[in-house]
NUBA-299393 format. One line per field, with one value per residue (C-alpha): residue number from 0; x, y, z; residue in three letters. Coordinates in pm, 1 decimal. Layout:
N
i [NUM,...]
east [X,...]
north [Y,...]
up [Z,...]
aa [ALA,...]
//
This chain:
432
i [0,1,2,3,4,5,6,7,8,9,10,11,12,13,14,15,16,17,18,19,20,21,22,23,24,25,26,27,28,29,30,31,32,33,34,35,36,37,38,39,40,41,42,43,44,45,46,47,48,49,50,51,52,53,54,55,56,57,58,59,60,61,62,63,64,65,66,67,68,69,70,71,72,73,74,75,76,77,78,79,80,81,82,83,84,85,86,87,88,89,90,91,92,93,94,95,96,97,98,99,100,101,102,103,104,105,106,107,108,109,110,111,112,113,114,115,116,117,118,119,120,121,122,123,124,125,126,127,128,129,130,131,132,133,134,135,136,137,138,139,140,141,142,143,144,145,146,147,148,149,150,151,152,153,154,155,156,157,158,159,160,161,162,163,164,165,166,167,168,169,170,171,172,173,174,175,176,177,178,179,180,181,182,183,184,185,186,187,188,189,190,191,192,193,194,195,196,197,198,199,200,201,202,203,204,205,206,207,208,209,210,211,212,213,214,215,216,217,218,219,220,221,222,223,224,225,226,227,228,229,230,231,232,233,234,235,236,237,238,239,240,241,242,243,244,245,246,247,248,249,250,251,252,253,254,255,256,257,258,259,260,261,262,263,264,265,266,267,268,269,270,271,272,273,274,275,276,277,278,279,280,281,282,283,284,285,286,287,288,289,290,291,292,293,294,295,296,297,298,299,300,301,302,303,304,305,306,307,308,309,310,311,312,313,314,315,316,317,318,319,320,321,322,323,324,325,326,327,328,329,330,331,332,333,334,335,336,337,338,339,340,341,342,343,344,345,346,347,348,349,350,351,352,353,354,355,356,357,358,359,360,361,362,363,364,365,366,367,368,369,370,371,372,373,374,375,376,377,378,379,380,381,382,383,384,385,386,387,388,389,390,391,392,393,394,395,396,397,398,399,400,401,402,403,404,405,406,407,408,409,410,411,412,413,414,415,416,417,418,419,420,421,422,423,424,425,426,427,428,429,430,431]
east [-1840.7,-1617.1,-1297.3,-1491.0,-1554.8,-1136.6,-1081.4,-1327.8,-1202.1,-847.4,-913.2,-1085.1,-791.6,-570.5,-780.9,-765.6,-383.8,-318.5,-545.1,-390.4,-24.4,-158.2,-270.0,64.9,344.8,611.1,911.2,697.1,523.5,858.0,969.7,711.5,766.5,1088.0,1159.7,861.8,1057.8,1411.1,1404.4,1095.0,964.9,558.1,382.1,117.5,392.7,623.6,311.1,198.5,567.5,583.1,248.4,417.0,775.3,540.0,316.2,632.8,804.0,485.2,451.5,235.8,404.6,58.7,-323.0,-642.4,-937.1,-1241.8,-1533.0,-1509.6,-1151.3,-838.8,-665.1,-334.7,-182.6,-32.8,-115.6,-57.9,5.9,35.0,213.7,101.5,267.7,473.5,841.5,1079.7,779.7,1015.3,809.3,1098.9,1291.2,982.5,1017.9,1379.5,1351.9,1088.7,1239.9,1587.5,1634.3,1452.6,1693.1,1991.0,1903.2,1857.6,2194.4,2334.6,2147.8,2285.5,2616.5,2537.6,2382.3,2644.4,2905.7,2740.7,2749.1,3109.4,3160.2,2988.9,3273.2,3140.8,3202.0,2975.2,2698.0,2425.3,2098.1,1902.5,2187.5,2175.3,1835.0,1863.4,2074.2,1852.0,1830.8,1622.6,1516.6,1208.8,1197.7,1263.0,1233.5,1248.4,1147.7,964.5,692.0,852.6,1113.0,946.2,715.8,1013.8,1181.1,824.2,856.4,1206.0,1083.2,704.9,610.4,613.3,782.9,758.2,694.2,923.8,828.9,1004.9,771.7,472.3,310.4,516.9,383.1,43.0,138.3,202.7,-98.6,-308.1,-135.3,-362.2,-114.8,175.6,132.0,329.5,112.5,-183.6,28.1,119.7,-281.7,-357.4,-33.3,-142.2,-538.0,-519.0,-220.1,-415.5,-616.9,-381.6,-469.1,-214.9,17.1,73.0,352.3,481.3,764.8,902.9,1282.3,1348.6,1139.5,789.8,635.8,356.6,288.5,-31.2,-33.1,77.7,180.7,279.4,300.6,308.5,430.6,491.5,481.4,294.3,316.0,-51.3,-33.8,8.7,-295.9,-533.4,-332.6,-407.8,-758.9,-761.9,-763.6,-987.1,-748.6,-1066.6,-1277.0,-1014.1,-1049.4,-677.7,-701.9,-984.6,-722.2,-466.2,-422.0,-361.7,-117.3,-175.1,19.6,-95.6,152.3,438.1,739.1,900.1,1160.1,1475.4,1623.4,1991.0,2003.3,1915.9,1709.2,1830.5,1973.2,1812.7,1480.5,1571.9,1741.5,1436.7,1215.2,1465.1,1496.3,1113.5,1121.0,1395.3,1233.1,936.5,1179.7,1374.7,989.5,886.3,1228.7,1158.9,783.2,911.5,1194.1,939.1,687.2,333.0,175.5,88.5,-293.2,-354.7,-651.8,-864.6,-1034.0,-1377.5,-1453.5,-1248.4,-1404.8,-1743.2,-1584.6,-1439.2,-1762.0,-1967.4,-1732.6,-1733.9,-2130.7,-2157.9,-1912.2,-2187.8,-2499.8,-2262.0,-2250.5,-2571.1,-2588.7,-2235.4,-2170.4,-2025.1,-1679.9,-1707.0,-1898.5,-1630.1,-1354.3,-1593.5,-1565.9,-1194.7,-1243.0,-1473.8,-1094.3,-836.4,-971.5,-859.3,-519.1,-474.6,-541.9,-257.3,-25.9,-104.7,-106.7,219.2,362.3,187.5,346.3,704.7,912.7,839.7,786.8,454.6,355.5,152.2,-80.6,-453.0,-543.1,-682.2,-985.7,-725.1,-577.5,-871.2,-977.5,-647.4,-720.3,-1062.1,-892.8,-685.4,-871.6,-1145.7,-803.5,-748.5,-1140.3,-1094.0,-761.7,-954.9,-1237.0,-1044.6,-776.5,-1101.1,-1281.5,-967.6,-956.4,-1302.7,-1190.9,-883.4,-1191.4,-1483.4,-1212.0,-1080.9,-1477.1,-1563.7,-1288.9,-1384.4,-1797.5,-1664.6,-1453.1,-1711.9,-1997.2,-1764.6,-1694.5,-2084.9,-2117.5,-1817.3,-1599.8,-1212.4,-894.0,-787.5,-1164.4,-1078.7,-729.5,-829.8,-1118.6,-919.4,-572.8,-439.3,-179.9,-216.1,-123.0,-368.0,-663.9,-512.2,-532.9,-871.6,-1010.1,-877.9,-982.5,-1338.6,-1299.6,-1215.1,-1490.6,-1702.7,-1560.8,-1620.9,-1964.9,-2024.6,-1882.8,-2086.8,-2367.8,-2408.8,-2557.0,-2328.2]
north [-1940.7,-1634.6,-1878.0,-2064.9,-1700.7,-1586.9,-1917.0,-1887.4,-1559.0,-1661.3,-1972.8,-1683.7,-1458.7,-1715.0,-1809.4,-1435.0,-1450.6,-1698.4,-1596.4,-1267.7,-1427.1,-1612.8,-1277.9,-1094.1,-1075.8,-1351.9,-1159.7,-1076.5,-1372.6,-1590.0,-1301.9,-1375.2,-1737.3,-1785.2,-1565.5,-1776.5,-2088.8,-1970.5,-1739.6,-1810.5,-1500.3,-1485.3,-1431.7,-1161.4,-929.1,-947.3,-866.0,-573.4,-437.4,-450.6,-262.7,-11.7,4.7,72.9,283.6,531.8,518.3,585.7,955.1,1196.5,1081.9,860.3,995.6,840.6,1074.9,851.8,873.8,1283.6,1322.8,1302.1,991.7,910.6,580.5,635.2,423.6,319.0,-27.1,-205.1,-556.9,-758.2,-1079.2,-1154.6,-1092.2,-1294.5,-1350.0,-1201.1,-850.5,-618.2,-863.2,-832.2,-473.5,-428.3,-654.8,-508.8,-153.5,-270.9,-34.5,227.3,225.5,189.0,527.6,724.5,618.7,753.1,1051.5,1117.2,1074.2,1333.3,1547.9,1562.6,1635.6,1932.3,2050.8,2003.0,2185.3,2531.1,2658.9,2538.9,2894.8,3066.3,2826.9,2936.4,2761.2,2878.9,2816.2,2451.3,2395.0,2539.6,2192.5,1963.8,1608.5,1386.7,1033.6,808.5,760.7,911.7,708.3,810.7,1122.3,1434.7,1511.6,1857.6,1701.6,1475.1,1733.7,1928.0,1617.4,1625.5,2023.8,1874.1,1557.0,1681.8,1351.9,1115.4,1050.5,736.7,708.8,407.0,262.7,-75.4,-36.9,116.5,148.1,423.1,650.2,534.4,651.3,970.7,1020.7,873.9,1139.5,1443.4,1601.8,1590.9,1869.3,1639.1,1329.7,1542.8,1719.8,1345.2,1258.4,1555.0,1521.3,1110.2,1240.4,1495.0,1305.5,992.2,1213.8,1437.6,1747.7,2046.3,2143.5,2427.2,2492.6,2868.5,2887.0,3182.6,3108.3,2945.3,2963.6,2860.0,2678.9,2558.3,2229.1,2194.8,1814.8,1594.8,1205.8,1070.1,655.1,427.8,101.9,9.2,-327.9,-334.1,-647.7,-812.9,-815.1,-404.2,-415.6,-299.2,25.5,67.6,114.6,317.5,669.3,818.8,625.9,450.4,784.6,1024.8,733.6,656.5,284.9,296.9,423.1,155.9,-165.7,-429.8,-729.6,-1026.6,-1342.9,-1562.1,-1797.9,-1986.6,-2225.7,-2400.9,-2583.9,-2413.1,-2372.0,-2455.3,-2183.0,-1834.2,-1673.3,-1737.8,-1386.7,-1382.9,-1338.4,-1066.7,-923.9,-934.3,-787.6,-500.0,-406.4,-380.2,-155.8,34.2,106.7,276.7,485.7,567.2,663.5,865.4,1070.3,1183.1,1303.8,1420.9,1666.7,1773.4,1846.9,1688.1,1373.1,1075.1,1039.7,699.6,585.4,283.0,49.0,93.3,-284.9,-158.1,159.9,-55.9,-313.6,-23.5,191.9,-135.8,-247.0,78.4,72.1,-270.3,-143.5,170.7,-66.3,-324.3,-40.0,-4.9,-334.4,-371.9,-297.2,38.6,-61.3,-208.8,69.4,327.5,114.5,18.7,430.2,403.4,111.2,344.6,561.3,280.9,123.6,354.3,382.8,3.5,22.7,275.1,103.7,-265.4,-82.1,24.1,-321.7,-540.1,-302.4,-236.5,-509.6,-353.9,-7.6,-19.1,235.6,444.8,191.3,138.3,31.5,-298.0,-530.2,-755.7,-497.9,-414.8,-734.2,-712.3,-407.7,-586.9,-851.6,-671.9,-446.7,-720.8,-948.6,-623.4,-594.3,-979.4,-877.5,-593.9,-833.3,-1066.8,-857.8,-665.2,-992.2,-1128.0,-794.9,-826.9,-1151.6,-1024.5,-774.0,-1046.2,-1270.3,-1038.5,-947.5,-1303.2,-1375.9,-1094.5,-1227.7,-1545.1,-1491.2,-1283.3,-1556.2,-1792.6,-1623.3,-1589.5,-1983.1,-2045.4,-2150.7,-2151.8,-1973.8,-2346.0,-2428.3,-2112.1,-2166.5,-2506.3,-2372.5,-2063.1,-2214.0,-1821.1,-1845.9,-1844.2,-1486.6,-1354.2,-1517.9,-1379.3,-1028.0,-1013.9,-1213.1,-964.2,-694.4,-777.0,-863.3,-546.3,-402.4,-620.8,-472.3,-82.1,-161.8,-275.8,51.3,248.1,69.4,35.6,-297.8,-550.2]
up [1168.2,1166.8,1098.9,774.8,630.8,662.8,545.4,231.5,171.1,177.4,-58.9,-298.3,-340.1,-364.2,-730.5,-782.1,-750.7,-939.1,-1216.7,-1258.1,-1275.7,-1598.9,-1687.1,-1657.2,-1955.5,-1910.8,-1767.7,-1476.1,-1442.9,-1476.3,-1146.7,-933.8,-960.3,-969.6,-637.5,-487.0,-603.4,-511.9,-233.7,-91.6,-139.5,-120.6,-486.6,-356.2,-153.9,-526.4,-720.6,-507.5,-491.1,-851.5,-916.0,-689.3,-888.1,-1216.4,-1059.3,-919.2,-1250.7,-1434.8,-1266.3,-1439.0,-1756.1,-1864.7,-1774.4,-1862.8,-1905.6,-1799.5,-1598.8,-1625.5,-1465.0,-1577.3,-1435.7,-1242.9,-1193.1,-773.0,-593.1,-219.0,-93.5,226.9,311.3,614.3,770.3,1080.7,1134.5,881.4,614.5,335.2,255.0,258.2,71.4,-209.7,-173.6,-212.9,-551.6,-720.0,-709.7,-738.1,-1041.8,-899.0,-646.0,-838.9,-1040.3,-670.3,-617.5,-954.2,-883.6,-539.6,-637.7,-938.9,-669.9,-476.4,-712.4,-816.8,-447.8,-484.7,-763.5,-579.5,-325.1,41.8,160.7,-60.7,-67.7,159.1,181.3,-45.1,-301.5,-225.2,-294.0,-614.5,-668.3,-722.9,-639.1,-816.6,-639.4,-711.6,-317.2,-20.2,356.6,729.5,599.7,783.4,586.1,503.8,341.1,147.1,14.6,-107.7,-246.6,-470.0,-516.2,-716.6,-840.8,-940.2,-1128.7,-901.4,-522.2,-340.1,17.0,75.0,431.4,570.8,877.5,808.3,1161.7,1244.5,996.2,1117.7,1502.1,1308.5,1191.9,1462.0,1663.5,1708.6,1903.7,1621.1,1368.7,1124.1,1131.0,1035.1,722.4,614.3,634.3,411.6,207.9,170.5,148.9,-138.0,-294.7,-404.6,-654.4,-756.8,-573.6,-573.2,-303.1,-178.5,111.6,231.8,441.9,636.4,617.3,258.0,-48.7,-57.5,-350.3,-534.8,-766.7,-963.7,-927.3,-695.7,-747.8,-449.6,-434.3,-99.0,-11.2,330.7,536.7,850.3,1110.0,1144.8,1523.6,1488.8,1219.9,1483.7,1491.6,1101.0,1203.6,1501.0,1640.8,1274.4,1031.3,894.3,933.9,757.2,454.2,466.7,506.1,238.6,-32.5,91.2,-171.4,144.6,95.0,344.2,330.0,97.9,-4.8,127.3,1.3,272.1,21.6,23.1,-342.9,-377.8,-630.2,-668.9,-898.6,-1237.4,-1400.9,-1716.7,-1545.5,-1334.9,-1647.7,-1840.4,-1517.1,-1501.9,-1867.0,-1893.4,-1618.5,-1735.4,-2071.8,-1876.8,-1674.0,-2023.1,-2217.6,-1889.0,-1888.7,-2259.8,-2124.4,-1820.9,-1993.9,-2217.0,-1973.2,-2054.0,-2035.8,-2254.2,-2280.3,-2314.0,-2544.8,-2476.0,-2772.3,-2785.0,-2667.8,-2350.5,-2270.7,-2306.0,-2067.6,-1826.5,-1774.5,-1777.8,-1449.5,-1253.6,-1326.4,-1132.0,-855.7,-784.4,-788.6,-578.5,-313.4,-223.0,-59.3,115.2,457.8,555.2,604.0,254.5,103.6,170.5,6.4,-271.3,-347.0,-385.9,-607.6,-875.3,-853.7,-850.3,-1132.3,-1306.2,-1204.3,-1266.0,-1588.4,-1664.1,-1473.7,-1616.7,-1977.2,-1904.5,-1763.7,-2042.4,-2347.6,-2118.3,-2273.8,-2658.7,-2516.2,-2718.4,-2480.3,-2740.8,-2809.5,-2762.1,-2415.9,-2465.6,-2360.9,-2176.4,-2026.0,-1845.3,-1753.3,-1610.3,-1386.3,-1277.8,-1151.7,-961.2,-805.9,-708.0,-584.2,-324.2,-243.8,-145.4,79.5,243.1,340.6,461.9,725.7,824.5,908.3,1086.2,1272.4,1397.2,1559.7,1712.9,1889.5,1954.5,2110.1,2381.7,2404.7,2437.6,2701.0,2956.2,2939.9,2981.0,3251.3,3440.6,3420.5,3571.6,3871.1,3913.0,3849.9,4112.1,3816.7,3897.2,3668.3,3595.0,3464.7,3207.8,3107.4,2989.6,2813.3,2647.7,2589.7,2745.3,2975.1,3361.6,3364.2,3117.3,3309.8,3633.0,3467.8,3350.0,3659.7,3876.5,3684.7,3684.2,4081.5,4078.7,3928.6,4124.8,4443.5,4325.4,4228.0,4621.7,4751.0,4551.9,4598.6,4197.2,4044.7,3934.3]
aa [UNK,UNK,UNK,UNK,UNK,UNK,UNK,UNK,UNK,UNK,UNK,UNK,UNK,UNK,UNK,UNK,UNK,UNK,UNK,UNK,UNK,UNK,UNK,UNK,UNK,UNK,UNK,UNK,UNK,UNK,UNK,UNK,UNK,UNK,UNK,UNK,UNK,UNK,UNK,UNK,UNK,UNK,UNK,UNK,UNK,UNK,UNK,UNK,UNK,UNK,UNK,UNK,UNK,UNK,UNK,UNK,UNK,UNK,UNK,UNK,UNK,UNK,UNK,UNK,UNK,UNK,UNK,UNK,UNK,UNK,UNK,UNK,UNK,UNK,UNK,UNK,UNK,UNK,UNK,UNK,UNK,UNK,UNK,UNK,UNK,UNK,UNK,UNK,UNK,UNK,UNK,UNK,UNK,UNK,UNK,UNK,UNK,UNK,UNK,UNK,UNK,UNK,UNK,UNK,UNK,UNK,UNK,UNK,UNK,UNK,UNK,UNK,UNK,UNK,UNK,UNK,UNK,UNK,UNK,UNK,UNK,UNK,UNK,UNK,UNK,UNK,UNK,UNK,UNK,UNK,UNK,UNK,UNK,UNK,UNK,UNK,UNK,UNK,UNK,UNK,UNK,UNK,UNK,UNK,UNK,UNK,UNK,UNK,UNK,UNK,UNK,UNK,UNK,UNK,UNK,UNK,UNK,UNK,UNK,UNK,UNK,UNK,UNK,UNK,UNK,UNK,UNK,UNK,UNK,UNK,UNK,UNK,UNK,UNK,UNK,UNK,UNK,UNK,UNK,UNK,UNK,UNK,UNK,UNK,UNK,UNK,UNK,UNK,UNK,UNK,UNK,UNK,UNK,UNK,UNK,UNK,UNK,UNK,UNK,UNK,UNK,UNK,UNK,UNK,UNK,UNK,UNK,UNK,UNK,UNK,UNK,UNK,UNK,UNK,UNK,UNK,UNK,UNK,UNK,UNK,UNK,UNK,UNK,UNK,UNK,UNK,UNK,UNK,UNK,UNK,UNK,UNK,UNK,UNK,UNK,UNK,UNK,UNK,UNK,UNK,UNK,UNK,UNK,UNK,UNK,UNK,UNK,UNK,UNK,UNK,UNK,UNK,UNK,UNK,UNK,UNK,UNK,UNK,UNK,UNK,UNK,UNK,UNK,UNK,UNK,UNK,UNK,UNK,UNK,UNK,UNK,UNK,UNK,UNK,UNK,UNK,UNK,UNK,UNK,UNK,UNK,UNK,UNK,UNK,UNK,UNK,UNK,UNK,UNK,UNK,UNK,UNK,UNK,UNK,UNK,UNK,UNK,UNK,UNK,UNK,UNK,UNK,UNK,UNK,UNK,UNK,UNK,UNK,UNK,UNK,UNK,UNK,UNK,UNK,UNK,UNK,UNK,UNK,UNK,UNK,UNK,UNK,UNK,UNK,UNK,UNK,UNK,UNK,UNK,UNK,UNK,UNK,UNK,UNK,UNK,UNK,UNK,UNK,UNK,UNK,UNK,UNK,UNK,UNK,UNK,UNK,UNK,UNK,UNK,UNK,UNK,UNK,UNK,UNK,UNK,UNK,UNK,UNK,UNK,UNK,UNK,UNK,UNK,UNK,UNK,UNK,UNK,UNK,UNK,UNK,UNK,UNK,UNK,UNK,UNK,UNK,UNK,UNK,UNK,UNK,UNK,UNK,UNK,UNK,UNK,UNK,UNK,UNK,UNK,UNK,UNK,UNK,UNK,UNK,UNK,UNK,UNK,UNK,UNK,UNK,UNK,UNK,UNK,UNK,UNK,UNK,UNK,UNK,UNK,UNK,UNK,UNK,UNK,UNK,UNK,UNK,UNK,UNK,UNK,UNK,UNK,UNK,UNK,UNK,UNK,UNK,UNK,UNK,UNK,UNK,UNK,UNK]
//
């Protein structure tokens, strides 16, 4: 029954997918299907690695004022699949110009290091040289919230194995995992930071932008929701990428350069519009037609009476919905008008139908990885009952490891166990 409903859920958001790559302008569209054609790289990891490359470059550049707030377009997103299913190769592409500007900027860092004499530059002194970066990885979170003090408009938390920082932050014991849940936490809506330090300068920034995108492997998934993860509401904020699609033809040919040409250059006019806000120091208020401010509030109006009926795991993300709604719908805005840099224009009808789409595509993911993970518990559940009525009915390991399909050595574990347990019961004279 369980199985039907993953695979029901899995035939839905592959529709979704699908519809919202008809949806998307033609040099991203042409992208996504070309490195699905020619290096086998899954549609859904590409898209959601491209939301992520907008949404960084974006920064505090663009706000929408709706629903009372002023609006951000961060975002955090998650990729799930086994080893060798081609997610930090979607990664890697989609920010490839991202990347390529860190690089320029390092080097420009560093050559302004140069330039100060190394025996008179002291510490302090060196931070006054800035670096600016879209991204930073393998990063303690002090760093990384100085690398935002320098870069406030936007910093990217670029992680090629995601479960790490989740250990982090599971850890109660590790000071730092609990600064990265707050930084994460207050982060996603823009809250300020705040961070005094005894032996270098402290600082302060009004607004924060920090953006996510990490890959995680599904048999570590359980560790996503674990030790308060789910409480805290970090997973709930988390846009969650499961393997969709696959291409097992391999291409002779790689992707063909015009369309990565055209990919990058729309991206690099966002970068080159954001840089002119950015030295300025405001923000681009983006205005919506009134046919999509009608469509917008009519949405996040469904999504509250929607609530009411969901289950509690559902609920909670449903909240984070009412927020990223919003922040898809500056960052789609910003990919649909990218290639004209018609970035001052109205935000449009389709634009939010758009955003809807996506956001119900990663309501569809959600369901699905947190129905899959509710097997991965009911199964080991199921096992140990079973295993435990057959001793009782004089059943042997062989009558369960053709039953189960688990190896000889799992039964062996978790029939000894509960013989075990059987055993302690008798001393202590407690009921089995």
């Amino acid at each position: 029954m369980e199985s039907r409903k993953i695979n029901k859920e899995k035939e839905n958001a592959l529709k979704q997918l699908n519809r919202i790559l008809n949806k998307l302008p033609n040099e991203t569209k042409e992208f996504i299907i070309q490195a699905f054609t020619d290096k086998r790289i899954p549609k859904e990891y590409l898209l959601s690695s491209i939301l992520f490359a907008y949404s960084n470059a974006a920064g505090l550049a663009f706000n929408l004022k709706q629903g009372g707030y002023t609006n951000y377009g961060n975002l955090y997103f998650a990729l799930i699949g086994s080893r060798g299913d081609s997610k930090s190769p979607a990664m890697s592409l989609a920010t490839e110009v991202l990347n390529n500007s860190d690089h320029q900027a390092y080097e420009e860092f560093e050559r302004k290091k140069k330039e100060i004499s190394a025996d008179t530059l002291t510490s302090s002194e060196e931070e006054i040289v800035e670096r600016k970066q879209h991204f930073v990885q393998n990063s303690t979170i002090e760093a990384a919230m100085f690398a935002h003090s320098k870069n406030p408009y936007s910093l990217g938390v670029f992680v090629d194995e995601f479960v790490f920082l989740i250990e982090k932050i599971a850890n109660k014991n590790n000071s730092e995992g609990s600064q990265w849940n707050s930084f994460l936490l207050q982060g996603f809506t823009n809250q300020h930071i705040d961070i005094s330090r005894k032996t270098t300068d402290s600082y302060r920034m009004k607004t924060s932008y920090p953006t996510l995108l990490g890959s995680i492997q599904t048999q570590l998934l359980p560790k996503l929701f674990a030790n308060g993860n789910l409480e805290s509401g970090l997973v709930d904020r988390i846009l969650f990428t499961p393997r969709l699609t696959t291409n097992n033809k391999l291409s002779k040919s790689g992707i063909p350069e015009k369309t990565i040409i055209c990919y990058n250059a729309s991206l690099q006019n966002l970068l080159h519009y954001r840089k002119s806000i950015e030295e300025s120091k405001t923000s681009l208020p983006l205005i919506l037609s009134t046919d999509a401010q009608e469509m917008l509030h009519d949405y996040v109006q469904n999504l509250i009476i929607k609530q009411q009926n969901l289950p509690s795991i559902h609920k909670e993300y449903n909240s984070k919905m009412q927020i990223n709604i919003y922040k898809l719908s500056i960052v789609l805005h910003l990919i649909l008008n990218s290639s004209n840099r018609s970035f001052q224009d109205q935000v449009t009808v389709e634009t939010i139908d758009l955003a809807i789409c996506i956001n119900e595509f990663y309501f569809t993911n959600f369901k699905l990885i947190t129905s899959s993970k509710v097997n991965v518990i009911d199964e080991k559940i199921f096992n140990e009952v079973l295993i435990k009525k057959a001793i009782h009915n004089g059943a042997t390991q062989t009558d369960i490891i053709a039953l189960t399909k688990k190896s000889k050595g799992q039964v062996s574990k978790l029939w000894n166990k509960y013989l075990n347990e059987m055993e302690e019961k008798l001393e202590t004279g407690n009921q089995i």
